[in-house]
C-alpha positions in Angstrom: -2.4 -8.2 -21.3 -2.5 -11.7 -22.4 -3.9 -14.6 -19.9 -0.6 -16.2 -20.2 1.4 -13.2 -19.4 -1.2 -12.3 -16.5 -0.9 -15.8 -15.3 3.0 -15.6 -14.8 3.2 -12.5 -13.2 0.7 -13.6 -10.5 2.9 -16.8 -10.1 5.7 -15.0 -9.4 4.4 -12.3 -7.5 5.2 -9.9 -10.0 2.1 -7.1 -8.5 3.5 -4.2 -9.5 4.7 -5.2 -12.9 0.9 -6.7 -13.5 -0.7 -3.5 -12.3 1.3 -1.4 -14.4 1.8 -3.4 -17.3 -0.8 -2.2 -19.9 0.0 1.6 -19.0 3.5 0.9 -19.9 3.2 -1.0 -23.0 1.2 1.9 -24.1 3.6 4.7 -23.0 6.2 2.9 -24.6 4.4 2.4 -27.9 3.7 6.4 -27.5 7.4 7.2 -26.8 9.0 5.2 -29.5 11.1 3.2 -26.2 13.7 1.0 -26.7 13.1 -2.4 -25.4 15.6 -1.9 -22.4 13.9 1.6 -21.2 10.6 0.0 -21.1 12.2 -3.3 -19.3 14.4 -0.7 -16.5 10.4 0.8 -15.8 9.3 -1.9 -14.9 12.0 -3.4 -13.2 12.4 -0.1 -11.0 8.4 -0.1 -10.4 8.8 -3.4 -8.8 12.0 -3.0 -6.9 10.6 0.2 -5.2 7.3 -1.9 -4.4 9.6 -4.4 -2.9 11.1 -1.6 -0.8 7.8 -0.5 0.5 6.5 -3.4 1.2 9.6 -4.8 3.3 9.7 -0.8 5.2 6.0 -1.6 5.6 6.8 -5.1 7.6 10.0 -3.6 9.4 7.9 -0.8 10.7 4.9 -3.1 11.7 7.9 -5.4 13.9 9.2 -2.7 15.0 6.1 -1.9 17.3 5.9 1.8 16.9 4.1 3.7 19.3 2.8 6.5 17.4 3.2 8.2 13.8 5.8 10.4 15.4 8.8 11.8 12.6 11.8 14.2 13.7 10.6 16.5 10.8 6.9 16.9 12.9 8.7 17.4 16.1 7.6 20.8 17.7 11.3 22.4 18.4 9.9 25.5 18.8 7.3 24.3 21.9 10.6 22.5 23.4 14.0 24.8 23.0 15.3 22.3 25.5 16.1 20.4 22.5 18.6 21.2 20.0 17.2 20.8 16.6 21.1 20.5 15.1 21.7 17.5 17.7 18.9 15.8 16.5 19.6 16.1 12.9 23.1 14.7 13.8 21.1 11.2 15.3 19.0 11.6 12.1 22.2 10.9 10.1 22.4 7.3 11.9 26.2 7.6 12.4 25.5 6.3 15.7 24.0 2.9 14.3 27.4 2.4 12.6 29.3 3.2 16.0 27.2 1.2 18.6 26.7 4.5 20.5 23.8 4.5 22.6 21.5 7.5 22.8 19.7 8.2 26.1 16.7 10.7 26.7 16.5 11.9 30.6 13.1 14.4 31.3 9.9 14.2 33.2 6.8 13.1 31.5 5.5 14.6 28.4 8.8 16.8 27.3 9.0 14.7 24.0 11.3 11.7 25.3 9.4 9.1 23.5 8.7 10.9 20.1 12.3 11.6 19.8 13.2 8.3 20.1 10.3 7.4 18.2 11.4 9.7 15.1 15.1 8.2 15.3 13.7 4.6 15.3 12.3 5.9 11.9 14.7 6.9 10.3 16.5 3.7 11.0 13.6 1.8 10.1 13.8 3.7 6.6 17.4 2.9 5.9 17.0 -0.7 6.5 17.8 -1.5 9.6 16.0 -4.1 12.0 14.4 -1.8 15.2 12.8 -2.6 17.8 10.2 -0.1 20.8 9.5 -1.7 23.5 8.1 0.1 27.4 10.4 -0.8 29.9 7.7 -2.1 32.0 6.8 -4.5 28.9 10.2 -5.8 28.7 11.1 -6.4 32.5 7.4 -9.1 32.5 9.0 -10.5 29.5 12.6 -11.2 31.0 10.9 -12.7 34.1 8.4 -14.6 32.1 11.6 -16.2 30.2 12.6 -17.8 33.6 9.8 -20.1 33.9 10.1 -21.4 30.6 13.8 -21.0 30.6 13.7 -19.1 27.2 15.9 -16.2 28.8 18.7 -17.4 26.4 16.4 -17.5 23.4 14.9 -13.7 24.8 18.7 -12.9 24.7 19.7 -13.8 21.2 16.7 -11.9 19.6 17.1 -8.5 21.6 20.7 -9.0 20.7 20.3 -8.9 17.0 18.6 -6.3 17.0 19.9 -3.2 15.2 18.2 -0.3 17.3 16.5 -1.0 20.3 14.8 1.5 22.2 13.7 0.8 25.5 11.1 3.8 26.8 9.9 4.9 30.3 13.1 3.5 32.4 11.7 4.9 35.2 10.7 3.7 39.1 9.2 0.0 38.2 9.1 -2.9 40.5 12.5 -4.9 39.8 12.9 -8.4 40.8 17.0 -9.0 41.3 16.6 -11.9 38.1 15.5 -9.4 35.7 17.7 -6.8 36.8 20.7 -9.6 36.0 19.2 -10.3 32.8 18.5 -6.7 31.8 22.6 -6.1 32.9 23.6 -9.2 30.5 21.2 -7.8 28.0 23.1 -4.4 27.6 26.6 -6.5 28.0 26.0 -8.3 25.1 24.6 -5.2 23.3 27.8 -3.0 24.4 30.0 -1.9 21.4 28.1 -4.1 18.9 24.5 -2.6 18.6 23.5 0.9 20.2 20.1 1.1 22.4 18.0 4.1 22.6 16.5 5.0 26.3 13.8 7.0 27.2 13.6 7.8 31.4 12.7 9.9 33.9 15.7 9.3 36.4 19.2 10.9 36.0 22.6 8.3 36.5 22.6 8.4 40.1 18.6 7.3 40.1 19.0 3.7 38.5 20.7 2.4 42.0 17.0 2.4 43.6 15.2 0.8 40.9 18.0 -1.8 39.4 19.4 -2.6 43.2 22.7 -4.5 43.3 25.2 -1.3 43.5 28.1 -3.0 42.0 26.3 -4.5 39.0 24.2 -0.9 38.3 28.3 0.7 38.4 28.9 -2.1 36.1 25.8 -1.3 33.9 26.4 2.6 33.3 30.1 2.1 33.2 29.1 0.2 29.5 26.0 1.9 28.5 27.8 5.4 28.8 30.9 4.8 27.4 29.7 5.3 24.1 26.6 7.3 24.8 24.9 10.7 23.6 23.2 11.8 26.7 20.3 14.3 26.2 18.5 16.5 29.1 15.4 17.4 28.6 14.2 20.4 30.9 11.5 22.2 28.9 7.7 22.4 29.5 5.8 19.3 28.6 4.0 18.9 25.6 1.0 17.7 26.5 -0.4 20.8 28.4 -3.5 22.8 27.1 -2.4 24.7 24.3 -4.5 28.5 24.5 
């Protein structure tokens, strides 16, 4: 590779082109290529680098608890879940229909990592995701009221393509938050689905969210469209032999 070729590739950013380069001008000479076939090699070499690399920064935003992938996911420990209803999330129909998916079980039955997995998957087709703990979201809500950036909080959650909001569960509530968590799932409702990981059936959310009326208000929307999954299998996280 010539300085002058070297040069422009670092200028514009060309890194997988430049890495492969010399390899390729050699397989071509081997190969007898047409000018085109080498060209498309490494033209393809850098568009898949460019995929990698934005899948690398989407999953990095995303906040991702853990490694976790539906393919890893130990159906066999857990029966309670149904390997073909999971496959069906995997598809991502649900992204394209703003239907929400929520996971109700106690502690350690696989709520999170199911979520976790589907977050993936979205994350891999290019859409915008977003994990954040209940608890972690609630502090941020009420720490948008003293700065008065609820309505900037608002907009981002919004945009959001799939945003999963684990361990809705019995946490200490002010009645602001719980308004601006209702308005958060209002704007969201129809438009972008929300995944939810808790420990608390339907009838539950009344003594942590308060305000009866609004909580009616809340379910009414986030069930409409909604894939509810019961979880009542051993937990995962017990000694194993």
């Amino acid at each position: 590779m010539n300085e002058e070729i070297e040069q422009l590739l670092k200028n514009l950013r060309l890194s997988r082109i430049h890495e492969i380069l010399d390899s390729e001008v050699s397989r071509a000479e081997k190969h007898d290529s047409t000018y085109e076939t080498f060209l498309v090699r490494l033209l393809r070499a850098q568009y898949h680098r460019k995929q990698e690399t934005a899948l690398e920064w989407r999953i990095k935003r995303a906040r991702l608890p853990y490694d976790w992938t539906l393919e890893s996911f130990p159906y066999r420990r857990q029966k309670a879940v149904k390997k073909r209803q999971i496959n069906t999330f995997a598809s991502l129909d649900f992204v394209t229909k703003a239907e929400n998916i929520v996971f109700i079980g106690s502690t350690g039955v696989g709520k999170t990592g199911l979520a976790t997995g589907i977050l993936l998957k979205a994350l891999q087709n290019g859409y915008r995701a977003l994990f954040i703990k209940a608890q972690d979201l609630f502090d941020e809500m009420y720490a948008s009221l003293a700065d008065r950036s609820t309505r900037k909080l608002l907009n981002r959650l919004t945009r959001i393509d799939v945003l999963c909001i684990d361990e809705m569960g019995y946490l200490t509530i002010r009645p602001e938050q719980a308004n601006i968590f209702f308005k958060l799932m209002e704007e969201r409702y129809t438009i972008k689905p929300t995944l939810i990981t808790t420990n608390l059936d339907y009838d539950e959310w009344h003594e942590f969210l308060g305000n009866r009326s609004m909580v009616e208000a809340l379910l009414s929307r986030l069930r409409h469209r909604c894939h509810t999954v019961k979880i009542d299998g051993p937990s995962l996280r017990d000694p194993q032999g």
